[in-house]
N, CA and C atoms as an extended XYZ file, in Angstrom:
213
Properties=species:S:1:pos:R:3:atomname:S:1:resname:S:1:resid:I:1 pbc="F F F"
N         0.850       -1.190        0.000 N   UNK     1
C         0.000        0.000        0.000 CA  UNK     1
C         0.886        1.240        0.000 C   UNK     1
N         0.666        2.007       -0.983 N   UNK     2
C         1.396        3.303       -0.993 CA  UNK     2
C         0.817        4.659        0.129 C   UNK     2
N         1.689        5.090        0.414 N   UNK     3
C         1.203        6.414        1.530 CA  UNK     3
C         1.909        7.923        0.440 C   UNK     3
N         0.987        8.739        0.853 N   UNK     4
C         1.814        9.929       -0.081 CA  UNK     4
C         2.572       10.440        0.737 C   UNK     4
N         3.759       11.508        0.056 N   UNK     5
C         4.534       11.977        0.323 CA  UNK     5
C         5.073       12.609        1.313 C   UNK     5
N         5.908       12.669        2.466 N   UNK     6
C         5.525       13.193        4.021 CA  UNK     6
C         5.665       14.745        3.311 C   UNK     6
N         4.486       15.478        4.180 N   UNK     7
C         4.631       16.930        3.894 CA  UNK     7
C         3.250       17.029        2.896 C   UNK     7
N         2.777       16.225        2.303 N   UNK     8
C         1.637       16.045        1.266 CA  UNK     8
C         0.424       16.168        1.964 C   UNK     8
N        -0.816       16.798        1.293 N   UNK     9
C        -2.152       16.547        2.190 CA  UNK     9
C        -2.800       16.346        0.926 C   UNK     9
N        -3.665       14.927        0.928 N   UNK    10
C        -4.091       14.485        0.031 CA  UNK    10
C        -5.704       14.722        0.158 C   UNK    10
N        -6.358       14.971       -0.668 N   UNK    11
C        -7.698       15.001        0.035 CA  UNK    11
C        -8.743       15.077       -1.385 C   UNK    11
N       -10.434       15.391       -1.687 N   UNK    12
C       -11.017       15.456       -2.400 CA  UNK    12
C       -11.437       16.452       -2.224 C   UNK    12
N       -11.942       17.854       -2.099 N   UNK    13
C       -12.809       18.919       -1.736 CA  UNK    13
C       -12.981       19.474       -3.108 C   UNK    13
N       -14.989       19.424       -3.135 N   UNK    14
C       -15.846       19.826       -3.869 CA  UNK    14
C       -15.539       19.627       -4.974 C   UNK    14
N       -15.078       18.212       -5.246 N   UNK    15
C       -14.846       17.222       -6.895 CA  UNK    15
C       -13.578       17.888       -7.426 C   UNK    15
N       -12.602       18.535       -6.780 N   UNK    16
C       -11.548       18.718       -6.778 CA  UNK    16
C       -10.338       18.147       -6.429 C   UNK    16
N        -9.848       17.336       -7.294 N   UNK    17
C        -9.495       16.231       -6.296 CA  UNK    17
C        -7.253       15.900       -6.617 C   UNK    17
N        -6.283       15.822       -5.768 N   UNK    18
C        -4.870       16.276       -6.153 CA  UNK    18
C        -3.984       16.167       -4.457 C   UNK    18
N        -3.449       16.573       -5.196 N   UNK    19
C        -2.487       16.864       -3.512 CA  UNK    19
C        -2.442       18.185       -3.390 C   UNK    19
N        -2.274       18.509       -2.109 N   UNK    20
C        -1.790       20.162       -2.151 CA  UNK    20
C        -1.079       20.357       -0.815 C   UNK    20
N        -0.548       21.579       -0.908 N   UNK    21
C         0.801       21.354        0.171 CA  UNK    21
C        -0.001       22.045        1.762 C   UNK    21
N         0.854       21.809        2.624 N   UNK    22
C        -0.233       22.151        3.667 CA  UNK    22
C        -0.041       23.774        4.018 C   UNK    22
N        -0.754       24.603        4.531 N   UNK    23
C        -1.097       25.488        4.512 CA  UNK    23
C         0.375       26.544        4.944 C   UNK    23
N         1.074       27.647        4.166 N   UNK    24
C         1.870       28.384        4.734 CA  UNK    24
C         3.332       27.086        3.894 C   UNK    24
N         3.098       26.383        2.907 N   UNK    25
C         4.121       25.955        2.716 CA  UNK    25
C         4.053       26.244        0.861 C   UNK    25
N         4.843       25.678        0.332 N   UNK    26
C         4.772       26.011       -1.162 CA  UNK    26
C         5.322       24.973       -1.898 C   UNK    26
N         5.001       24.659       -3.376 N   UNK    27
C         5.068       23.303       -3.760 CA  UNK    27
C         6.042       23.623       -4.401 C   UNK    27
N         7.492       22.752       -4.135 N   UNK    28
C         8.055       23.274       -5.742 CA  UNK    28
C         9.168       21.747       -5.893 C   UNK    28
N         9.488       21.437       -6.742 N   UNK    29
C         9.916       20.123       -7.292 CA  UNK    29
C         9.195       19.051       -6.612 C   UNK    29
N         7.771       18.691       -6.729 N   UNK    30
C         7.433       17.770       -5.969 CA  UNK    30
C         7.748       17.592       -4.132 C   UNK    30
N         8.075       18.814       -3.748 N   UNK    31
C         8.128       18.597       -2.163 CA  UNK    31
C         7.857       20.169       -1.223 C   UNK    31
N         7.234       19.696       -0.488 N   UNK    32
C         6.491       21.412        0.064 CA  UNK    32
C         7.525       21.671        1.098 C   UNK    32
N         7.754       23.001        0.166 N   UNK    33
C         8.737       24.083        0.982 CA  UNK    33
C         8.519       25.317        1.782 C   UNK    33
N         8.811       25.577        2.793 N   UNK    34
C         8.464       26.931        3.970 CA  UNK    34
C         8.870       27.916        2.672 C   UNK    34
N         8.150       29.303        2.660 N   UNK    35
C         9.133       30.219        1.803 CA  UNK    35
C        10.305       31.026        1.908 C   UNK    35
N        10.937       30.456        2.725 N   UNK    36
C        12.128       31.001        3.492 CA  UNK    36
C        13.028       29.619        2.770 C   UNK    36
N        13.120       28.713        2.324 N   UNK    37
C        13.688       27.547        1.562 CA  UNK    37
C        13.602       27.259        0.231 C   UNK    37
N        12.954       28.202       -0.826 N   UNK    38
C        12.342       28.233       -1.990 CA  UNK    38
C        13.764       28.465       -2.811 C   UNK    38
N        14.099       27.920       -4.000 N   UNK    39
C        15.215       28.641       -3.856 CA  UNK    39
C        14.739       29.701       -5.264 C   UNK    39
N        16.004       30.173       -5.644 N   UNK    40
C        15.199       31.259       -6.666 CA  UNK    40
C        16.217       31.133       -8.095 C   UNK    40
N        15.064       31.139       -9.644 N   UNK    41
C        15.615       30.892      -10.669 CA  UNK    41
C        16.380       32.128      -11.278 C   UNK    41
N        17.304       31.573      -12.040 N   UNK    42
C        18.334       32.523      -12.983 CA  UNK    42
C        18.346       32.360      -14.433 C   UNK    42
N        17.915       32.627      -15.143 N   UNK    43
C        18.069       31.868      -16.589 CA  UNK    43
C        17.644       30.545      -16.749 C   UNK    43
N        18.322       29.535      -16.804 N   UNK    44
C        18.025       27.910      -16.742 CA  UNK    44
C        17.895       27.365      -15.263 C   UNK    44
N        19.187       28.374      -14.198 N   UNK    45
C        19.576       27.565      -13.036 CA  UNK    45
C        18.984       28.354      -12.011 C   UNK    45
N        19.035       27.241      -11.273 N   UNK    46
C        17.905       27.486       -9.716 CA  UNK    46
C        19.236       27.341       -8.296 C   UNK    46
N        19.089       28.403       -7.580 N   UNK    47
C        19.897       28.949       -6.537 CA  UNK    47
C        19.288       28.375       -4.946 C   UNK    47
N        20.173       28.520       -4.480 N   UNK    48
C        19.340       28.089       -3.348 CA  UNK    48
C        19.270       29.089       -2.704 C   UNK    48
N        18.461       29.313       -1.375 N   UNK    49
C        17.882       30.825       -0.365 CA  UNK    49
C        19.651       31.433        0.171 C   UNK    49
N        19.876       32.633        0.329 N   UNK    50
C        20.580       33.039        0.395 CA  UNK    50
C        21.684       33.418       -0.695 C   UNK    50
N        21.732       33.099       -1.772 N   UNK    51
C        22.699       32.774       -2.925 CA  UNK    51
C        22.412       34.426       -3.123 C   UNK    51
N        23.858       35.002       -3.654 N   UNK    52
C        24.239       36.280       -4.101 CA  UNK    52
C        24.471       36.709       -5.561 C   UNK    52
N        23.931       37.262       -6.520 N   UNK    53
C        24.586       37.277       -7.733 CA  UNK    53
C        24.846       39.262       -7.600 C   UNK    53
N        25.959       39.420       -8.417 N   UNK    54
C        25.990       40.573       -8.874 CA  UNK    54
C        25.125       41.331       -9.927 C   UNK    54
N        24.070       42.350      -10.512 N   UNK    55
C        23.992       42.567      -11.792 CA  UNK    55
C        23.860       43.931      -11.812 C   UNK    55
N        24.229       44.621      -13.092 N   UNK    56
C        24.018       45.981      -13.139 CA  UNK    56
C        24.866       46.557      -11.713 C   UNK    56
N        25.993       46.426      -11.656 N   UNK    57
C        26.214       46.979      -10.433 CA  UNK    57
C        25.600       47.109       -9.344 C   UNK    57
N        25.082       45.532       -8.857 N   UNK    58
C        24.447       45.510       -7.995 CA  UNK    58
C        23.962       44.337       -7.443 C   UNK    58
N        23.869       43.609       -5.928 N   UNK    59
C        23.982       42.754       -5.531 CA  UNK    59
C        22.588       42.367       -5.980 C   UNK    59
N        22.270       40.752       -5.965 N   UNK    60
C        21.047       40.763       -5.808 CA  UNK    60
C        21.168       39.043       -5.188 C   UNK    60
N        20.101       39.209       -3.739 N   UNK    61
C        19.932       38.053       -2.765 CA  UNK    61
C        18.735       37.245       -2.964 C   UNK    61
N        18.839       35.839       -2.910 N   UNK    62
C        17.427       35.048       -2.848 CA  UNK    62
C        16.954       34.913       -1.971 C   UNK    62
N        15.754       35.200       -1.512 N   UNK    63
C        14.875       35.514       -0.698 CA  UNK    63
C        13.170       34.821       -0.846 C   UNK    63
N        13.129       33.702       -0.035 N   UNK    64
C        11.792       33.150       -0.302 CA  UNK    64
C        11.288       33.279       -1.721 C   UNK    64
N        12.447       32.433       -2.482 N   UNK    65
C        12.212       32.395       -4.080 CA  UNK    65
C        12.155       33.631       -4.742 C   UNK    65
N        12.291       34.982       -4.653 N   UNK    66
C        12.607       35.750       -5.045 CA  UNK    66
C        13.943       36.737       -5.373 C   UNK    66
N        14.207       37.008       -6.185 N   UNK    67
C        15.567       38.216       -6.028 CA  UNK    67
C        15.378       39.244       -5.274 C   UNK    67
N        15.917       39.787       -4.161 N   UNK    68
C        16.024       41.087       -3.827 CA  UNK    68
C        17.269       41.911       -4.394 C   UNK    68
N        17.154       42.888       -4.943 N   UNK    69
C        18.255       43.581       -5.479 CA  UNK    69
C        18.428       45.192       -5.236 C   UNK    69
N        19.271       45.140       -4.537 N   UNK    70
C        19.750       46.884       -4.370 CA  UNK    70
C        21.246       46.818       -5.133 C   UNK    70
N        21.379       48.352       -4.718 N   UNK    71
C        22.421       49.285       -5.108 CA  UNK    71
C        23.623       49.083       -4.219 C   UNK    71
């Protein structure tokens, strides 16, 4: 007997029927992530939280899957 995925909430609501991640978490390669662990994409490649790139003269940090970028 198969069990789904730890971190998975499997359920049917109103003929809607899938996995979905549990509440305050976020789905991303098949496994639910806090958004503080998301990591964040660059072109093809995916960074993990904290990762630094330079552009335009200017740092830019991953941040709950996002770039933050200042001056």
């Amino acid at each position: 007997e198969q069990h789904p995925e730890p971190g998975w909430h499997c359920q049917v609501v109103a003929c809607v029927e899938g996995c979905f991640c549990p509440e305050g978490t976020l789905l991303h390669g098949g496994a639910c992530l806090e958004p503080a662990s998301c990591p964040c994409e660059w072109g093809s490649n995916s960074f993990p939280p904290g990762s630094v790139l330079q552009k335009d003269c200017g740092n830019c940090t991953c941040q709950e899957g996002q770039w933050r970028c200042g001056g």
